[in-house]
C-alpha positions as a printed Julia matrix, in Angstrom:
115×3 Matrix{Float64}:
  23.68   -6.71   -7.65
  23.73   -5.79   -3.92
  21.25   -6.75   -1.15
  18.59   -8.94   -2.82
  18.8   -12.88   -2.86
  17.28  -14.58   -6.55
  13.77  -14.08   -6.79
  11.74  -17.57   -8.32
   9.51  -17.56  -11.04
   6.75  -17.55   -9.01
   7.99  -14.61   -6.75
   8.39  -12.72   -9.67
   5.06  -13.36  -11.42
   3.62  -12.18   -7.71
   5.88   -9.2    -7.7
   4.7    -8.33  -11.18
   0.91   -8.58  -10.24
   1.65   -6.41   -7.42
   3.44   -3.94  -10.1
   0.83   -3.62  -12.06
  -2.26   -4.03   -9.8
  -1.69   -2.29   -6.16
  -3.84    0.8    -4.94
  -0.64    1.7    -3.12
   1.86    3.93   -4.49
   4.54    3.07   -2.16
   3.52   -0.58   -2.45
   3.98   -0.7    -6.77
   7.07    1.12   -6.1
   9.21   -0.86   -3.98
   7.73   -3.87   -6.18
   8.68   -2.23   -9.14
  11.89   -1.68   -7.68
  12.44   -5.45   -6.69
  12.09   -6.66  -10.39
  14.53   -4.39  -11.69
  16.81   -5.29   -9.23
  16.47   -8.66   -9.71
  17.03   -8.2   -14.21
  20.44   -6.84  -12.35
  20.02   -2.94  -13.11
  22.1    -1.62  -10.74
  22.31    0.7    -7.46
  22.67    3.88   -8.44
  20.31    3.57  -11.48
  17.66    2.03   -9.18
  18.43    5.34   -7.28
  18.17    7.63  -10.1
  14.47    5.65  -11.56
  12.98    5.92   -8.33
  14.16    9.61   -7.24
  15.4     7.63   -3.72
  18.45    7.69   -1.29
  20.44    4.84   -1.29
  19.53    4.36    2.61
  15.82    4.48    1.35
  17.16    1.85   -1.1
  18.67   -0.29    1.57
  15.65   -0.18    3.62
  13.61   -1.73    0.98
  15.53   -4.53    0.25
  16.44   -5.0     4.13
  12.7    -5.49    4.44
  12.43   -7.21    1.66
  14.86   -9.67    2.95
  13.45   -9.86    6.36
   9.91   -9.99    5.74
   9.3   -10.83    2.3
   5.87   -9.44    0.52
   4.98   -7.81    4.05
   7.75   -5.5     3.87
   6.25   -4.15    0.52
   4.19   -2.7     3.02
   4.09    0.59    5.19
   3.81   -0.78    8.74
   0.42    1.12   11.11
   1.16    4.02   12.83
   2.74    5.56   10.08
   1.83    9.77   10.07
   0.13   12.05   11.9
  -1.94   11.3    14.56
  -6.12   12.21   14.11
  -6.89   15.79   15.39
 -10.59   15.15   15.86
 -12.34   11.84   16.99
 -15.11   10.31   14.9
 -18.08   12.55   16.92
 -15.85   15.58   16.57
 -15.62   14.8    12.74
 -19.11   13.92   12.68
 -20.32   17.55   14.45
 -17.89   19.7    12.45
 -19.33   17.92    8.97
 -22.57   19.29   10.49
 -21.83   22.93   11.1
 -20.01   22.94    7.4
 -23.67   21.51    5.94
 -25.46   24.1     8.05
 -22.62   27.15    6.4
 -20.78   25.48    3.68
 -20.2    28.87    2.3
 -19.1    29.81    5.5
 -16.1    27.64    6.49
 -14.4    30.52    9.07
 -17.48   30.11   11.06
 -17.36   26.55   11.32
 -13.6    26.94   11.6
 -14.03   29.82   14.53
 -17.06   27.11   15.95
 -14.25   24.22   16.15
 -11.71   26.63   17.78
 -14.54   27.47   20.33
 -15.06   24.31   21.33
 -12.11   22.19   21.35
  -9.55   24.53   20.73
């Protein structure tokens, strides 16, 4: 195989739950992932079941080595930053109550006041 060291039993049974049980896509995947690997199916299959890259593969099971179950796990500050704070949501929610047939007023209202 290439990166991974032997998973235990009890790793396993964990990864498995994880498999079957996370609300994360990303999270089922990479376990998913880790217990094929482990049953020895190699690379380039691994890259082929999982539509990945083999540097996306690398990075799993570098993270995997280094940080164990946390690295099943997308780190914070991942994406976009939030346009609108939590009273900006909160007003613009309003206006679409007020006109929800209406959304390029509320839309136009938005650009009016914050741009």
């Amino acid at each position: 195989m290439m990166f991974i060291r032997k998973i235990n039993p009890l790793l396993s049974k964990l990864l498995q739950r994880i498999h079957r049980q996370s609300r994360h896509h990303q999270v089922h995947q990479r376990a998913h992932c880790l217990i094929l690997a482990s049953q020895g199916v190699k690379k380039r299959e691994l890259m082929n079941i999982f539509r990945i890259s083999y540097k996306t593969l690398y990075k799993w099971f570098t993270r995997w080595e280094l940080e164990g179950m946390i690295g099943l796990y997308n780190k914070p500050g991942r994406g976009e930053e939030a346009l609108f704070n939590s009273s900006q949501k909160a007003q613009i929610k309003d206006w679409a109550k007020q006109e929800p047939k209406q959304l390029k007023n509320v839309s136009q209202k938005v650009q009016e006041a914050w741009g």
